[in-house]
Residue frames as qw, qx, qy, qz and C-alpha x, y, z in Angstrom:
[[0.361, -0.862, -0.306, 0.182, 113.12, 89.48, 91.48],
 [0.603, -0.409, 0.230, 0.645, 116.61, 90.48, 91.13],
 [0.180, 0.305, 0.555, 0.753, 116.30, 91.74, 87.20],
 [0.154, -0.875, -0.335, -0.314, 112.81, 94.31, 88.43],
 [0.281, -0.890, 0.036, 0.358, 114.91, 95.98, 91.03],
 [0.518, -0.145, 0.334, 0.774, 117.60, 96.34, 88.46],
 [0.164, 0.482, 0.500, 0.701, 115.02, 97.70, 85.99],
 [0.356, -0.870, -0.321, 0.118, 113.57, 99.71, 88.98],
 [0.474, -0.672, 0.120, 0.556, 116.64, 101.37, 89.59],
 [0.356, 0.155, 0.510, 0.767, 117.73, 101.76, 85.77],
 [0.180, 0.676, 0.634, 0.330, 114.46, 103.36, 85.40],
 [0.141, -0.919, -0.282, 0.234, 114.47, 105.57, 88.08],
 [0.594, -0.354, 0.271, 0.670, 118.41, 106.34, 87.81],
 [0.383, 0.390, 0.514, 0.661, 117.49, 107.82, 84.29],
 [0.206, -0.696, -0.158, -0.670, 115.49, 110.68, 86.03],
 [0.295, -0.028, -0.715, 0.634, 116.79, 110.87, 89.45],
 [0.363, -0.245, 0.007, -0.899, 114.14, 113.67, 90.48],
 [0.706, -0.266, -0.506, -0.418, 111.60, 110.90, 90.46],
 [0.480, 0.094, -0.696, 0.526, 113.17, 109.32, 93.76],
 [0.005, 0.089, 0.402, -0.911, 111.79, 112.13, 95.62],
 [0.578, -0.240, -0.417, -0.659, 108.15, 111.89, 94.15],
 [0.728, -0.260, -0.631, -0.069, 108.15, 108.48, 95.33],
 [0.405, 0.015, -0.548, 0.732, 109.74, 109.44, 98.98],
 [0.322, -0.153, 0.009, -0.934, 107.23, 112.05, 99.04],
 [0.783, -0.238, -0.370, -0.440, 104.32, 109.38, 98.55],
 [0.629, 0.010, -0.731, 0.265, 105.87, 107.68, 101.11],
 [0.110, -0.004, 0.324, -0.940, 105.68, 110.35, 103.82],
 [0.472, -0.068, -0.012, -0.879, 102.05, 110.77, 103.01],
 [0.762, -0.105, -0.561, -0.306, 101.00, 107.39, 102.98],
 [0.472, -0.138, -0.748, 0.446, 103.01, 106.73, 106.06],
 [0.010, 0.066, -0.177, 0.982, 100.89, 109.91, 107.36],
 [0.672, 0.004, -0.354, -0.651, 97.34, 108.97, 106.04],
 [0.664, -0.191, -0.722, -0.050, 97.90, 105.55, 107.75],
 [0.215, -0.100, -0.680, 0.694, 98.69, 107.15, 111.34],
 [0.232, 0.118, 0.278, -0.925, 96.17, 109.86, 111.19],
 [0.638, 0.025, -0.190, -0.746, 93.49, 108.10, 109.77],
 [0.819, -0.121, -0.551, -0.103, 93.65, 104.32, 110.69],
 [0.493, 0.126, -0.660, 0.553, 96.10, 104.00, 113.63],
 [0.035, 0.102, -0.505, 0.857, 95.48, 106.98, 115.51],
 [0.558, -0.230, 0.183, -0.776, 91.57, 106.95, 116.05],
 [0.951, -0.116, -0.255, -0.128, 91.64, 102.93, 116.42],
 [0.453, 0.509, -0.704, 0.199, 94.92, 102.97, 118.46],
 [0.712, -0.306, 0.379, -0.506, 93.33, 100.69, 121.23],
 [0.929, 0.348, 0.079, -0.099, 93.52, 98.07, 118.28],
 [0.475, 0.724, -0.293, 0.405, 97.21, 98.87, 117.85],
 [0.703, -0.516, -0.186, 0.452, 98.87, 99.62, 121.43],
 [0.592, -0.026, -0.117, 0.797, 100.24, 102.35, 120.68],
 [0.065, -0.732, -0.500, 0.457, 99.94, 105.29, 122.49],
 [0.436, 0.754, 0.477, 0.120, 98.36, 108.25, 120.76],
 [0.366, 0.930, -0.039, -0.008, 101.47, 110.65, 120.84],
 [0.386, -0.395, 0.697, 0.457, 103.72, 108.51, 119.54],
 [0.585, 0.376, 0.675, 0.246, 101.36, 108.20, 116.64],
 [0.137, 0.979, 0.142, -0.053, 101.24, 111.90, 116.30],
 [0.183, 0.874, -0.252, -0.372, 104.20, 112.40, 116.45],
 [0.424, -0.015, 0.802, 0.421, 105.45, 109.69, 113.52],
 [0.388, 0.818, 0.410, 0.108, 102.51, 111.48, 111.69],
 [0.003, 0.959, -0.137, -0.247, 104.05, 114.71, 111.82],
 [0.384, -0.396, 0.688, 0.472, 107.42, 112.94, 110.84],
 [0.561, 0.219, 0.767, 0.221, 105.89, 111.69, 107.96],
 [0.256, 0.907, 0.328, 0.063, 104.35, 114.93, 106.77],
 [0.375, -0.816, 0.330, 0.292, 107.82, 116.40, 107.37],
 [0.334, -0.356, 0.614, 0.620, 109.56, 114.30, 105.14],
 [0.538, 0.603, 0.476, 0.346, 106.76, 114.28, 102.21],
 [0.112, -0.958, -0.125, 0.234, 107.28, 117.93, 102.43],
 [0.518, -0.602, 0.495, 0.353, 110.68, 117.90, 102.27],
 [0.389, 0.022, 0.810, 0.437, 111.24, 115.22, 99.16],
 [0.302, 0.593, 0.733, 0.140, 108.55, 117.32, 97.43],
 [0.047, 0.936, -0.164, -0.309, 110.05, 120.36, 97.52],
 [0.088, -0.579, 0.640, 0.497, 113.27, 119.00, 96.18],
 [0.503, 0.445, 0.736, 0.086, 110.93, 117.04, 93.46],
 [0.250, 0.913, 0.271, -0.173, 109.84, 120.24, 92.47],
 [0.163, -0.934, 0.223, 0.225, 112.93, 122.56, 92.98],
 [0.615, -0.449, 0.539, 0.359, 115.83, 120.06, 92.10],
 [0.795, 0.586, -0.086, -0.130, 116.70, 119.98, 88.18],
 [0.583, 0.571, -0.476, 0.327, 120.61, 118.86, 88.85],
 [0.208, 0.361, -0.616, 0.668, 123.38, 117.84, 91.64],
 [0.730, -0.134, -0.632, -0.221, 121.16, 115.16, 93.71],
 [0.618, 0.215, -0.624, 0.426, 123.40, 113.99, 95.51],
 [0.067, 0.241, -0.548, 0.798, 123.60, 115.85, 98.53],
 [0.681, -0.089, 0.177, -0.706, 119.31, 115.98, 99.19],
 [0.905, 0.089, -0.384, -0.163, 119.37, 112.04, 98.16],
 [0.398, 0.259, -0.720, 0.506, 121.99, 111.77, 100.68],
 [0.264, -0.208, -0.071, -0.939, 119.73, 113.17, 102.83],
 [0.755, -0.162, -0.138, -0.620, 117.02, 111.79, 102.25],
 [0.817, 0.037, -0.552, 0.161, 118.53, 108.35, 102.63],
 [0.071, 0.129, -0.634, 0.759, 120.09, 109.65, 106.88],
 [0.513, -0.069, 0.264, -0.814, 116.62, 110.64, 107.60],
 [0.801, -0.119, -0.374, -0.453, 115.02, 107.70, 106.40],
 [0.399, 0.227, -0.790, 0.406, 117.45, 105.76, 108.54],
 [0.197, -0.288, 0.437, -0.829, 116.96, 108.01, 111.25],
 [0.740, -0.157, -0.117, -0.643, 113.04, 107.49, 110.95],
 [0.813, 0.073, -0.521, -0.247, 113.64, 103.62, 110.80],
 [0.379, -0.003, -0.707, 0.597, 116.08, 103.32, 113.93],
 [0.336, -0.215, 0.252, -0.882, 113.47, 105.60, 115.85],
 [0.704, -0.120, -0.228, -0.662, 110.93, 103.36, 114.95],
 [0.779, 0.000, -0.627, -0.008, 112.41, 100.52, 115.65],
 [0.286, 0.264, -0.616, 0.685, 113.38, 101.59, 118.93],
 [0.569, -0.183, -0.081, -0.798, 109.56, 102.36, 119.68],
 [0.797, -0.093, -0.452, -0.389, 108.74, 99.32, 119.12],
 [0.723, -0.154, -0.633, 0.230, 110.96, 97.38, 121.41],
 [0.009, 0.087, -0.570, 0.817, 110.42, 99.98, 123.90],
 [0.465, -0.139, 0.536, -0.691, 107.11, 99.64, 123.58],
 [0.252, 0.136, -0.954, -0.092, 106.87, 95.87, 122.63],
 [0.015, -0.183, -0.881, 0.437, 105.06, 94.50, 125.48],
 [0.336, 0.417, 0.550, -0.640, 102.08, 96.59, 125.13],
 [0.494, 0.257, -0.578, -0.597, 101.61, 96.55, 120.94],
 [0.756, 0.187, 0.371, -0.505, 99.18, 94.33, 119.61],
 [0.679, 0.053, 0.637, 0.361, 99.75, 91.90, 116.73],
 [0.402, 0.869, 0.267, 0.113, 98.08, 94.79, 114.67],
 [0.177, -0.935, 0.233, 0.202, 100.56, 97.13, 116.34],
 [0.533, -0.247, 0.644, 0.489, 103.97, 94.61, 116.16],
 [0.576, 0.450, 0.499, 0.466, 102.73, 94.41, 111.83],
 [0.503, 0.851, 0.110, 0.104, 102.39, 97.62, 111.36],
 [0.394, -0.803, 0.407, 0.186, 105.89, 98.48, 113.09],
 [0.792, -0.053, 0.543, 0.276, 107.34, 95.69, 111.19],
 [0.460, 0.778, 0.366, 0.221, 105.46, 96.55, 107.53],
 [0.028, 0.997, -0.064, 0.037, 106.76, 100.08, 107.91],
 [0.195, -0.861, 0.374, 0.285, 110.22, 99.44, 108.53],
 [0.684, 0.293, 0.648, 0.162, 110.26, 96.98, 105.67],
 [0.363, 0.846, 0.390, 0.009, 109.19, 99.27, 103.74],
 [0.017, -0.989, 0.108, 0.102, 111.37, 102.09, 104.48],
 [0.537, -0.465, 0.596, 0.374, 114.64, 100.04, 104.42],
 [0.577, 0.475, 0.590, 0.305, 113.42, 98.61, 100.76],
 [0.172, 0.959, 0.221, -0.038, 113.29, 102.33, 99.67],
 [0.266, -0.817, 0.386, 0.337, 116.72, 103.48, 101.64],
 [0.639, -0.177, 0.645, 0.381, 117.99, 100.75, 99.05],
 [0.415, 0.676, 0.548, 0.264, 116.42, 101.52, 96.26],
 [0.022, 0.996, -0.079, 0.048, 117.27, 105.43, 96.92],
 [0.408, -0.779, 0.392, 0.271, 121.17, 104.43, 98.00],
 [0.670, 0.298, 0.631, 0.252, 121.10, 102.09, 94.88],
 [0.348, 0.837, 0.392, 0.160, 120.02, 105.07, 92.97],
 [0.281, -0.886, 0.310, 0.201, 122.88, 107.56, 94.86],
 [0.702, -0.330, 0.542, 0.325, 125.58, 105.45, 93.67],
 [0.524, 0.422, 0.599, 0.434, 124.74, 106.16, 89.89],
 [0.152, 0.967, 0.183, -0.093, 124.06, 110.14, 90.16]]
C-alpha cells in the first residue's frame, strides 16, 4: 500500500499541475453526489436540504477554482497548492462539524456519506501536502 502512494505521489510530483485536475474532479463529484443523489432523496440521508446546497455550491466552488489553476498554472505551485490544501481542510472541519451538530438526526446513509467524504478529502489533503513538499 505504502510503495502505490509513493508511486502516486512520484507520479503526480513529476507534473504538479495534475493535482488540480484531480481536486477539480473532486469538487464535481462531491457536487454531482449532493445535487443529484443526496439532495432529492435527503429524507434517506437526514440531512437537511440547505446544508446540502450549500456543500454543493462548495464543491462547485472549489472544482472551479483547482480548474482554473489546472488550466492557467504552468510554474510556482506552491502558493494555489497551499491553498488548495487550507480549503480542503476548511471544507473537512466544516463538515465534520455538520455532522456532529447534526448527528442525532442523520441516518446511517447520512453518518456514511459524512464519514466517506471526509475520508476522502483528508486522503487527498495528503496526497496534495505530500505533493507540496516536493514542488
Amino acid at each position: 500500500m505504502q510503495n502505490k502512494l509513493n508511486l502516486i505521489i512520484n507520479n503526480i510530483s513529476k507534473t504538479p499541475r495534475k493535482i488540480f485536475l484531480i481536486d477539480s474532479l473532486g469538487g464535481f463529484l462531491t457536487a454531482l453526489v449532493l445535487f443529484t443523489i443526496i439532495a432529492p432523496f435527503e429524507e434517506y440521508f437526514g440531512i437537511l436540504i440547505n446544508v446540502v446546497y450549500f456543500l454543493g455550491v462548495f464543491g462547485c466552488l472549489y472544482m472551479l477554482y483547482s480548474f482554473t489553476c489546472y488550466l492557467l498554472i504552468k510554474r510556482n505551485y506552491k502558493p494555489y497548492l497551499k491553498f488548495i490544501i487550507l480549503v480542503n481542510l476548511l471544507y473537512c472541519y466544516f463538515t465534520l462539524c455538520l455532522f456532529f451538530y447534526f448527528y442525532t438526526s442523520l441516518t446511517r446513509l447520512g453518518i456514511t456519506y459524512f464519514l466517506l467524504e471526509i475520508i476522502v478529502i483528508l486522503s487527498l489533503i495528503f496526497i496534495e501536502y505530500k505533493i507540496y513538499q516536493r514542488v
